[in-house]
Biopython code that builds the backbone (N, CA, C, O; Angstrom):
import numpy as np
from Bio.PDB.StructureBuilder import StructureBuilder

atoms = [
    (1, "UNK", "N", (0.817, -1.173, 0.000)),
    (1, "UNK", "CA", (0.000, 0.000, 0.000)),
    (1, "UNK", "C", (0.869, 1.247, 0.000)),
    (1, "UNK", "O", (1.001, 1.902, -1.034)),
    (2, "UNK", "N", (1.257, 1.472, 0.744)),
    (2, "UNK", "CA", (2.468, 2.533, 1.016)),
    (2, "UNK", "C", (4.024, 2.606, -0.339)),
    (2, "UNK", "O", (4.979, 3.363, -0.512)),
    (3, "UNK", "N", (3.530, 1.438, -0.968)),
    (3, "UNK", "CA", (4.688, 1.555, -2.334)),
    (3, "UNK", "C", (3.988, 1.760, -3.487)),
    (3, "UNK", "O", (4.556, 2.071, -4.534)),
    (4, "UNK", "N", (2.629, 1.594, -3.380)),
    (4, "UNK", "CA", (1.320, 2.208, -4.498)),
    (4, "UNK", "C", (1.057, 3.190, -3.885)),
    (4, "UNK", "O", (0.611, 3.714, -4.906)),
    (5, "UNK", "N", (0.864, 4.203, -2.899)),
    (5, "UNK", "CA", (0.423, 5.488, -2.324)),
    (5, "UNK", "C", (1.890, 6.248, -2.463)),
    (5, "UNK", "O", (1.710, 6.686, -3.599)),
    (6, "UNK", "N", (2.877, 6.595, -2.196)),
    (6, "UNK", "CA", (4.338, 7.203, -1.978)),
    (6, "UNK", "C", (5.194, 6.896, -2.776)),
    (6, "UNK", "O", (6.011, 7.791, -2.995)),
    (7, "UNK", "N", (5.402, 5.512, -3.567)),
    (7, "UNK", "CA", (6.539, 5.385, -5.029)),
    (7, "UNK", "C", (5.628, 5.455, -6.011)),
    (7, "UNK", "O", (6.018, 6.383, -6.719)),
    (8, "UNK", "N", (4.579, 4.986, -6.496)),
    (8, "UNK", "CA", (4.165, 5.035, -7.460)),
    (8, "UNK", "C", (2.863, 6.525, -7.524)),
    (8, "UNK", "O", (2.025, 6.718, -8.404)),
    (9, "UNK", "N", (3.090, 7.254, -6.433)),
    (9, "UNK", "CA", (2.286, 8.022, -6.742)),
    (9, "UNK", "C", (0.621, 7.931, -7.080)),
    (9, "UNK", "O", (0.140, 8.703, -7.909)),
    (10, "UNK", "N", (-0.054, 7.126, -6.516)),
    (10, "UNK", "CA", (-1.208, 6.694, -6.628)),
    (10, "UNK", "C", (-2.205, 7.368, -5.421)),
    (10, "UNK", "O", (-1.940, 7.328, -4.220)),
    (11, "UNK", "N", (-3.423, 8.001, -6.030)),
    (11, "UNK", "CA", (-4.269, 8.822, -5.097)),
    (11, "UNK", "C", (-4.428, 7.724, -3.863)),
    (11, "UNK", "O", (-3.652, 6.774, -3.761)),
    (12, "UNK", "N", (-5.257, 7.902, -3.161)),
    (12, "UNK", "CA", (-6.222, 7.257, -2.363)),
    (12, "UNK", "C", (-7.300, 5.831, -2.762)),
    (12, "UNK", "O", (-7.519, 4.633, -2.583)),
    (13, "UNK", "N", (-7.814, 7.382, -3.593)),
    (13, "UNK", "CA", (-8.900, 6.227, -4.162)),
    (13, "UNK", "C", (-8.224, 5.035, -5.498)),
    (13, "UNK", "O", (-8.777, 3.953, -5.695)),
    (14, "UNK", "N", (-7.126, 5.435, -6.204)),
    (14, "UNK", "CA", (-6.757, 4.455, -7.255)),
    (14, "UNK", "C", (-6.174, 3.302, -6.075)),
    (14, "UNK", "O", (-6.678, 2.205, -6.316)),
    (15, "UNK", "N", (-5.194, 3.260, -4.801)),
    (15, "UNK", "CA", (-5.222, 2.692, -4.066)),
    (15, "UNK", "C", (-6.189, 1.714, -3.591)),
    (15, "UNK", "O", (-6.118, 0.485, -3.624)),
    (16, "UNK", "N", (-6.996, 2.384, -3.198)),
    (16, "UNK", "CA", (-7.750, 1.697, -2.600)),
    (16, "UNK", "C", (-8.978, 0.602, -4.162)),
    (16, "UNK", "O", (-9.562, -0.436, -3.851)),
    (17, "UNK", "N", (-9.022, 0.923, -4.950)),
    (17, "UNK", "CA", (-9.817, -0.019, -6.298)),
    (17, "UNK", "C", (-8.401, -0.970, -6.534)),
    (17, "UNK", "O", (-8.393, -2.075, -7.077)),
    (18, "UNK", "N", (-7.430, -0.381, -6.085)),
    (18, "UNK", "CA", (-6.385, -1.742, -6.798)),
    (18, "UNK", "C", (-6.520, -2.577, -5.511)),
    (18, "UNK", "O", (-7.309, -3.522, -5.484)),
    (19, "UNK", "N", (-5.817, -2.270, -4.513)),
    (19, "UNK", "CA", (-6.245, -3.040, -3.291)),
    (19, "UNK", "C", (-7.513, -4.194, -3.050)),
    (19, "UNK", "O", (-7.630, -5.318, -2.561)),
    (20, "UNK", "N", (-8.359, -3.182, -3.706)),
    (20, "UNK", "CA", (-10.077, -3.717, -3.450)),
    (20, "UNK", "C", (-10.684, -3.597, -2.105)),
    (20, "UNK", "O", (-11.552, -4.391, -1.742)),
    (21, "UNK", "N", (-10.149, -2.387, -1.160)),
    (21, "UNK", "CA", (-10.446, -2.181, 0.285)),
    (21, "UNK", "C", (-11.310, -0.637, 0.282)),
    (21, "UNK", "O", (-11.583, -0.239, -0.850)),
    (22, "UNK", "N", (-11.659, 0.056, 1.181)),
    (22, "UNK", "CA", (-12.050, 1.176, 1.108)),
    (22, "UNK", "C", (-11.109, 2.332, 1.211)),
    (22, "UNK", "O", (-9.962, 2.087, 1.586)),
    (23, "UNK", "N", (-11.457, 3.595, 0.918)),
    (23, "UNK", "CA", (-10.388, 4.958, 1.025)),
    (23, "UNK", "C", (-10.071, 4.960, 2.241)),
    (23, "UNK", "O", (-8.876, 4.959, 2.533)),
    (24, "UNK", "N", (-11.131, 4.963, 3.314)),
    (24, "UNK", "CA", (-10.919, 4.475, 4.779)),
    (24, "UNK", "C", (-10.093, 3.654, 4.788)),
    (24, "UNK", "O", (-9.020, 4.175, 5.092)),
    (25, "UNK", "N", (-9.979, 2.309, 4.564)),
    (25, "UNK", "CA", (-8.879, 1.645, 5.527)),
    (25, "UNK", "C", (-7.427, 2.285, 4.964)),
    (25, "UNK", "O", (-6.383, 2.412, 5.604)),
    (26, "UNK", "N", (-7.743, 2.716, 3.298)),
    (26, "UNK", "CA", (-6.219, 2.870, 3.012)),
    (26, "UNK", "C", (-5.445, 4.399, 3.760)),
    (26, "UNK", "O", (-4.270, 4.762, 3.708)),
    (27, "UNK", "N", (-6.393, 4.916, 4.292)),
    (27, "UNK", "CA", (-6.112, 6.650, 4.850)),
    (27, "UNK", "C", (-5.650, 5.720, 6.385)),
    (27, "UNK", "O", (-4.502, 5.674, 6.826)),
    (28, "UNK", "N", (-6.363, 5.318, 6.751)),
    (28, "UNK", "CA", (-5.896, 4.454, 7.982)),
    (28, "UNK", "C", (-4.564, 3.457, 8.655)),
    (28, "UNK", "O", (-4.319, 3.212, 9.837)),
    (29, "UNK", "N", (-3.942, 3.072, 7.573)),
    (29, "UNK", "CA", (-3.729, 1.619, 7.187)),
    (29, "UNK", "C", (-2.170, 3.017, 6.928)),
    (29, "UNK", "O", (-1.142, 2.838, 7.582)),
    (30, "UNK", "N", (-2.264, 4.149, 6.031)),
    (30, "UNK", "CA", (-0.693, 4.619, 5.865)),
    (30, "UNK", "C", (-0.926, 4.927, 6.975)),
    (30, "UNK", "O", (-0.181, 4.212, 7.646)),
    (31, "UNK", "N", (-1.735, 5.807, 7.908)),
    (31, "UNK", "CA", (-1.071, 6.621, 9.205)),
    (31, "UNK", "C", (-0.886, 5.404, 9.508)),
    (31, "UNK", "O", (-0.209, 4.881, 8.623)),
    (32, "UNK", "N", (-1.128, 4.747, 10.251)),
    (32, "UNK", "CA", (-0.840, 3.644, 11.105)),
    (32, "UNK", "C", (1.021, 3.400, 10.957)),
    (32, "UNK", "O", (1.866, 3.698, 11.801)),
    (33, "UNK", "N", (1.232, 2.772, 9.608)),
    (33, "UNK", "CA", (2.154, 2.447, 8.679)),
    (33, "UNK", "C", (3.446, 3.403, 9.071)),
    (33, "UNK", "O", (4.565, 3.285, 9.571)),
    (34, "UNK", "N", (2.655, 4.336, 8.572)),
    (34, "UNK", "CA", (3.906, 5.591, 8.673)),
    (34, "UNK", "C", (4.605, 6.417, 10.184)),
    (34, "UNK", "O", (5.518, 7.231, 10.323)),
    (35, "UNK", "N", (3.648, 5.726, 11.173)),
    (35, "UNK", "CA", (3.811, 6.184, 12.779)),
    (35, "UNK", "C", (5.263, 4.663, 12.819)),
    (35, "UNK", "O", (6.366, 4.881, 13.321)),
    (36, "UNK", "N", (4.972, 3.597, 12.341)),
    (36, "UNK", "CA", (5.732, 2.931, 12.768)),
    (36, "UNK", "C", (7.125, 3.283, 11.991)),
    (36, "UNK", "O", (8.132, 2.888, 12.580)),
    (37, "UNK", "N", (7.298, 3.862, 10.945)),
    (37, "UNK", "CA", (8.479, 3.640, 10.296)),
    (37, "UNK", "C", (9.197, 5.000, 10.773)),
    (37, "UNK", "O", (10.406, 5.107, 10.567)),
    (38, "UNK", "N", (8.519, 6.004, 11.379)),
    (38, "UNK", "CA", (8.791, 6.909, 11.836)),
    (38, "UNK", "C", (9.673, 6.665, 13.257)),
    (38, "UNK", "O", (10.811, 7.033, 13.550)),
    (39, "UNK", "N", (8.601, 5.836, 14.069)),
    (39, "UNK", "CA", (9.062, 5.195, 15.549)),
    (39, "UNK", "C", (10.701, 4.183, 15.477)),
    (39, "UNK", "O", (11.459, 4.109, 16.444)),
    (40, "UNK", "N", (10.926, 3.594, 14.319)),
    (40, "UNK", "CA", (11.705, 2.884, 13.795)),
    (40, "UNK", "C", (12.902, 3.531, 13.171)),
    (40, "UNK", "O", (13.986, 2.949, 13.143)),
    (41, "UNK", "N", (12.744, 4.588, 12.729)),
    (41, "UNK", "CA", (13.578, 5.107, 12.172)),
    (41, "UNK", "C", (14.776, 5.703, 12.854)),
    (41, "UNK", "O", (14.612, 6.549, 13.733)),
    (42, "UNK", "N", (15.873, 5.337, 12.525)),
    (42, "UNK", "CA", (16.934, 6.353, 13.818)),
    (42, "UNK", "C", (16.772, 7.811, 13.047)),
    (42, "UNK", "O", (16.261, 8.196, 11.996)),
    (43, "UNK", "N", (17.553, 8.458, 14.250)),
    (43, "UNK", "CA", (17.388, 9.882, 13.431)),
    (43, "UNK", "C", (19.050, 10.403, 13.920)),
    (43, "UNK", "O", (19.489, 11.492, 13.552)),
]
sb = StructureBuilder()
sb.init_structure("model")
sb.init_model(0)
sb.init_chain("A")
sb.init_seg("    ")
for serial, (resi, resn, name, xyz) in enumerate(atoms, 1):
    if name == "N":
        sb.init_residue(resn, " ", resi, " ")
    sb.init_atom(name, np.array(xyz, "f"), 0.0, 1.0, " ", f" {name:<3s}", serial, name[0])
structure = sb.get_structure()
């Protein structure tokens, strides 16, 4: 999801019809995603 939303540049909604999930989970599903790689990340 996050390599179809951020590398390939793909809205929400094209995300979410390739997926086959809703805009919801995919708006959900990066924050979630992106708190961890953040938490993970050294700085």
């Amino acid at each position: 999801m996050l390599i179809l939303r951020f590398y390939l540049d793909h809205s929400v909604e094209e995300t979410a019809e390739i997926l086959g999930v809703s805009p919801g989970t995919i708006k959900s599903q990066s924050a979630r995603a992106l708190k961890q790689l953040r938490i993970r990340t050294p700085r």
